[in-house]
N, C-alpha and C positions, 0 to 999 in steps of 0.2 A: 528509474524509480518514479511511479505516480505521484504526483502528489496526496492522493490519500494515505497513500503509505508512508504518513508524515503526522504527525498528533498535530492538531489543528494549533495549541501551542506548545513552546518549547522551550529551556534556557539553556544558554552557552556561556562559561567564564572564560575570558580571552585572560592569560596575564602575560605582559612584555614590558618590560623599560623603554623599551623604542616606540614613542608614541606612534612614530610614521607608521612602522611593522603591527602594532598593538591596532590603532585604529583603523587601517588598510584589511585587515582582517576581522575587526569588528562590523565595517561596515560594509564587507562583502557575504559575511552571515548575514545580515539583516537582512537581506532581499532575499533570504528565506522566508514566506510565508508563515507568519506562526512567532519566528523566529524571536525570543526575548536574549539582548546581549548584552551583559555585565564586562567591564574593561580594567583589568588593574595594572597597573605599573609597577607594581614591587610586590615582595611576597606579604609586608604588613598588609597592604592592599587587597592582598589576596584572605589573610585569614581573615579580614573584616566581611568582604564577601561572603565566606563557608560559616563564621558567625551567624549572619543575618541568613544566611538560606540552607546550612545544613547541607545535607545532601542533594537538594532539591536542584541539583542539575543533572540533564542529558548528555554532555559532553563539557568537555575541557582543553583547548589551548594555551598549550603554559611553554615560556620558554624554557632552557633546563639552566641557562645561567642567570640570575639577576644580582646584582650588585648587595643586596642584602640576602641572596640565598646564592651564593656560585657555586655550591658543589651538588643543584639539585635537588634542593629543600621543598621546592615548592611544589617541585613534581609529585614527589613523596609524600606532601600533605595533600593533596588532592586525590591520588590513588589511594589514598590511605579512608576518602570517604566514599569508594567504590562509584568512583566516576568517571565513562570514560574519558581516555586523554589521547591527544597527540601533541606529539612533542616539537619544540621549535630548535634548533638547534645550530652551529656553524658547521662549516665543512666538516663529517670524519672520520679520524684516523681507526683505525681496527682498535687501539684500544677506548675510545671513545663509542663505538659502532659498539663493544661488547658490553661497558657499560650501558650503555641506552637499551640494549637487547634483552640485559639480565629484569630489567621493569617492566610489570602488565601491563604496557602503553599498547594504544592502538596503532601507532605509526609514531614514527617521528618523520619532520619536513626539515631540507635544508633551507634557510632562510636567504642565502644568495641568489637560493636557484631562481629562474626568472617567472617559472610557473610555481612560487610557493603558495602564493595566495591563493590560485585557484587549485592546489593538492589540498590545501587545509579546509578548504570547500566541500572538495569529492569526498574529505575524508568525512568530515560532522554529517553530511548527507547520508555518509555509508553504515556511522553508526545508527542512524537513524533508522534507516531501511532494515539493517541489522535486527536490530531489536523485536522487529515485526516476521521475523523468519528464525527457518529451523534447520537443523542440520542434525543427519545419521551417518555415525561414523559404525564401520565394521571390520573387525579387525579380531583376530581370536585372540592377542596377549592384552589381559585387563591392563597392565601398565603403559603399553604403548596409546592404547583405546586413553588413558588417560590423561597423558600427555597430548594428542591431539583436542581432544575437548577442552583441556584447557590453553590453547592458541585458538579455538575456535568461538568459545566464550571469553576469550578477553577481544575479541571482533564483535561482541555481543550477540553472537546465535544463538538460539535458545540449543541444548545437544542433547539428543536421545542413543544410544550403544545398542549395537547387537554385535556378537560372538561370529558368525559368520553367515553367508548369504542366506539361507532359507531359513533364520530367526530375521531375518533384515525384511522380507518380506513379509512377515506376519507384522511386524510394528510397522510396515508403510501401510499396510489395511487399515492398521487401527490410529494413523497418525498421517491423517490427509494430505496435512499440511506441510512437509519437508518440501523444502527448496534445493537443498544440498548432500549429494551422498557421497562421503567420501570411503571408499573402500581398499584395504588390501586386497594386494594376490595372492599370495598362498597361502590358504585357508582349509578347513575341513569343511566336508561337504557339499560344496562348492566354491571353487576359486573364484578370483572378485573379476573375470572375463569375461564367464559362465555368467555370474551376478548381473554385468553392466549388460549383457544380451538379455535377460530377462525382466531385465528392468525397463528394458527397448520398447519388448512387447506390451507394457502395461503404460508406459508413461510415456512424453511425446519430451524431445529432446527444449519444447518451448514452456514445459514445465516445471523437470527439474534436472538439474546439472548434476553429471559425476565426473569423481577425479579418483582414478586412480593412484595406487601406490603401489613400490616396490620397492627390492632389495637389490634385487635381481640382477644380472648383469647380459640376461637376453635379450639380446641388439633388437631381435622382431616384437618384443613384449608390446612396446611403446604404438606400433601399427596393431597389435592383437587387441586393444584395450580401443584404440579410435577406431576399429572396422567393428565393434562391437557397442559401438553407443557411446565409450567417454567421451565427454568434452577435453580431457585433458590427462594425462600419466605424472605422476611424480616421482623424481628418482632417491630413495634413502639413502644415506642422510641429507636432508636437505638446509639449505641455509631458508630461516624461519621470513623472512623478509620476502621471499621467492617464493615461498608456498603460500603467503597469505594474497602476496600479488596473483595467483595463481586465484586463491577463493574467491575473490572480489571480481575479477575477474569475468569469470565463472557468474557471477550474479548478478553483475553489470550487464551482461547478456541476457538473463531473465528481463532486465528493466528494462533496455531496449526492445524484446517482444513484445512485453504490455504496453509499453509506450503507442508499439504501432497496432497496437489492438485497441488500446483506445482509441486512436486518432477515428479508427474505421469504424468503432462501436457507439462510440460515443460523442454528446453533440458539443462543440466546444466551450458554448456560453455557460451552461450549466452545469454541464459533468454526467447531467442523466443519459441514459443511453437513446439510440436513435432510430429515426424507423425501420430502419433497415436490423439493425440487433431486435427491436421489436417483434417483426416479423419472425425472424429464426430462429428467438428462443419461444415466442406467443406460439408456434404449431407445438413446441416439444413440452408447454404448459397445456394446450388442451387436449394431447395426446395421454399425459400423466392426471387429469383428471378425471376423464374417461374411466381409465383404470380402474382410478379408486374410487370411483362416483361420487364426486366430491364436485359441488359448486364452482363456477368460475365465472369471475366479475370481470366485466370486461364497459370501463368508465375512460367516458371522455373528456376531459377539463378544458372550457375558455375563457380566458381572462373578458369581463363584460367592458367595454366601450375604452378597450385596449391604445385604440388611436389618439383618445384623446389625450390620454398618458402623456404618450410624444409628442403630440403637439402643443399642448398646454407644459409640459417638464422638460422636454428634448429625450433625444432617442438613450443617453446615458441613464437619465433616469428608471424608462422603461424597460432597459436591459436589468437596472438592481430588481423591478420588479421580477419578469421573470427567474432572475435569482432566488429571490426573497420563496418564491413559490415554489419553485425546485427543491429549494432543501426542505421544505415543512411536508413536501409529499414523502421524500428519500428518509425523512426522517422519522415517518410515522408507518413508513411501510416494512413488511419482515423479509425477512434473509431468501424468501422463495418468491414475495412479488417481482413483478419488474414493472420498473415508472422510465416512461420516455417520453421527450419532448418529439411531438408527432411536426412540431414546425410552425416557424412565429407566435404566437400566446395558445396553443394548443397542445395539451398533454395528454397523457393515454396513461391509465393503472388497468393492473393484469393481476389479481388478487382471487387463489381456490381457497376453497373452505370458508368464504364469511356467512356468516349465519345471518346478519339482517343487513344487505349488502345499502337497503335506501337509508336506513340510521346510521349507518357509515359513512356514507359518502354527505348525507348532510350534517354530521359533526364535522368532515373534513370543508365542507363548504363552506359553515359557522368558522373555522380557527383561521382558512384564509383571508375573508373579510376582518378579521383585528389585526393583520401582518401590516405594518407598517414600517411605511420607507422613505426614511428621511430623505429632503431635501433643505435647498438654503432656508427657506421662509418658512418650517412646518415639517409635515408629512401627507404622504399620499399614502390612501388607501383605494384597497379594489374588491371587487366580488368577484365570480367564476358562476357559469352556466354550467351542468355535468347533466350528460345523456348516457346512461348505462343499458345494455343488455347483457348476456349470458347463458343463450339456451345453446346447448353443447351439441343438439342437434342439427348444428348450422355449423359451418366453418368458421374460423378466425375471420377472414374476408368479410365474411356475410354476418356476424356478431359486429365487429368493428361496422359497418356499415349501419345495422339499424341502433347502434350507439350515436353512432353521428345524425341521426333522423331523430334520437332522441334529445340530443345537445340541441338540434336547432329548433324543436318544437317548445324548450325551456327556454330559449331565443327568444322567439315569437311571445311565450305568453307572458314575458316580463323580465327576464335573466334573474340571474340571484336565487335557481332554484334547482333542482334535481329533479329530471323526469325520465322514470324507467321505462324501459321498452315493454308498451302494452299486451305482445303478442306474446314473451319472455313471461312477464305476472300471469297471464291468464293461463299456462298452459299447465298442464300438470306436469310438476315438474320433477323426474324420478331421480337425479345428481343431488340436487339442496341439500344439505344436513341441518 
């Protein structure tokens, strides 16, 4: 999982009597990013906390015995204010395993085990990532369809239902965003074989995950469902511990290919993406505005007298700057620009349809100059130089290019200013709206 795919903050109530256990696991959440973590050591402890915050938590760590709650109190008031939870518990026996199974817990962790800490990690991460994801289950019996959504939303998926494959296909049209299909096999209309082959054809196995399911007792099923796209078969009835192991799984894998799609997309310092993504989505932006003869801004960003930054602050400093710059563009920009760090205090936006592209980019000029960034003694401020063009009868290359002719003639006449590409203003221009 990316770090975006992380609410910038968060809250965690840890409760354990075992301060070792309780704060060993507080403060391995905390190097969560974000990460806010409340610690109680008994269950009073604990209602004082859901007093003072209500619901207003994203997750939960609760042991299931505590000296003032041993038969599981505290678990049960904490699920009781729809939060998830995982559970801390000792070695157990089957009937221990069935009460713990019979609660909407997200997992429980053994606490001997030697990797508990970092499962109760994977787990608070997973709801997390969770939360931000979706899942289509397809199954022709409403009851069963029900039963699954609910193991799938207490993992916190958001869950959508279709009846059988080609009703599953119409809601993934209309519902971009599933990460997770989980399908039966024997279905009307098309069985969920049929399904995961044509789900092949539209969606790339680094998008979204299927897992089948059966009843079945056909030895070849399990090869019929992997040589047709699933990531993975499930055999009914299943033990519910194995099947989520199974979804998480399955998703853990999604986060691993964004992971290596960022590393290659994107630039490390800031998050923005890189010249290289640049490049190969900027042809498929001036391709798509072509189309629709729609404008395309094509700005250059330089941080003015950048060197001095680090040498007068040091290079940490100048690294928050570029920071501090990254996220005021990322954040001012919409869901179809693209903003990339072109490399050292140099950015690039890629913005169709703006209607008065030099009032834009000099508001954007004006809010970088008030971005300040602490240091020990004060704060540092900066300004930025931006050379834009956009005549679409040039290539990306050759736009990018008298961008940068423009950056440096805003250079030359003083920096701290916006100068569009001359050739760009004069021409009649038939794209602009």
């Amino acid at each position: 999982m990316t770090q975006s795919d992380i609410d910038p903050t968060f809250r965690v109530l840890v409760v354990d009597d075992s301060r070792a256990i309780g704060l060993a696991v507080t403060h391995s959440l905390e190097e969560l990013p974000g990460a806010r973590v409340d610690y109680a050591d008994s269950l009073a402890a604990c209602q004082r906390f859901l007093e003072r915050q209500g619901s207003d938590y994203d997750a939960a760590v609760v042991d299931l015995n505590l000296p003032d709650a041993p038969d599981g109190q505290a678990v049960d008031i904490v699920l009781a204010r729809g939060i998830p939870t995982i559970v801390l518990t000792g070695m157990p026996d089957l009937a221990l395993h069935d009460r713990i199974s019979q609660k909407s817990i997200v997992d429980y962790v053994v606490k001997q085990n030697p990797g508990a800490i970092e499962a109760v990690y994977r787990d608070v991460r997973r709801v997390l990532r969770n939360s931000r994801r979706k899942a289509l289950v397809v199954d022709d019996s409403p009851s069963y369809r029900a039963y699954l959504r609910g193991i799938l939303e207490t993992q916190r998926l958001r869950v959508i239902e279709a009846g059988h494959g080609k009703e599953a296909l119409d809601m993934l049209k209309a519902h971009g965003d599933v990460s997770l299909v989980v399908t039966d096999y024997l279905m009307p209309e098309m069985d969920g074989v049929q399904f995961t082959a044509t789900l092949r054809h539209r969606y790339a196995s680094s998008e979204l995950a299927v897992i089948g399911l059966s009843g079945s007792d056909e030895s070849f099923l399990g090869v019929r469902f992997l040589k047709a796209g699933a990531n993975d078969l499930v055999r009914k009835p299943f033990l519910l511990e194995e099947f989520v192991g199974r979804i998480n799984t399955c998703l853990d894998h999604l986060d691993d290919i964004q992971t290596i799609q960022d590393q290659a997309h994107r630039d490390y310092l800031t998050r923005l993406y890189n010249r290289r993504y640049l490049f190969d989505r900027g042809q498929a932006l001036v391709r798509a505005a072509r189309r629709a003869r729609k404008s395309l801004l094509v700005a250059i960003l330089d941080i003015d007298h950048f060197k001095r930054i680090n040498d007068e602050h040091g290079h940490e400093v100048g690294d928050r700057a570029l920071v501090a710059l990254a996220r005021l563009l990322q954040s001012g920009a919409r869901e179809q620009d693209v903003v990339a760090r072109l490399g050292g205090e140099e950015f690039c936006l890629l913005a169709a349809g703006v209607t008065d592209p030099e009032a834009m980019l000099n508001r954007l000029r004006e809010a970088l100059a008030r971005l300040e960034v602490p240091v020990r003694d004060g704060v540092v401020t900066f300004t930025v130089s931006i050379g834009a063009s956009g005549d679409l009868n040039n290539s990306l290359d050759e736009m990018l290019n008298r961008a940068d002719k423009a950056l440096y003639e805003a250079k030359q006449s003083g920096r701290n200013r916006v100068v569009m590409d001359s050739e760009w203003l004069d021409t009649v221009y038939d794209y602009r709206v």
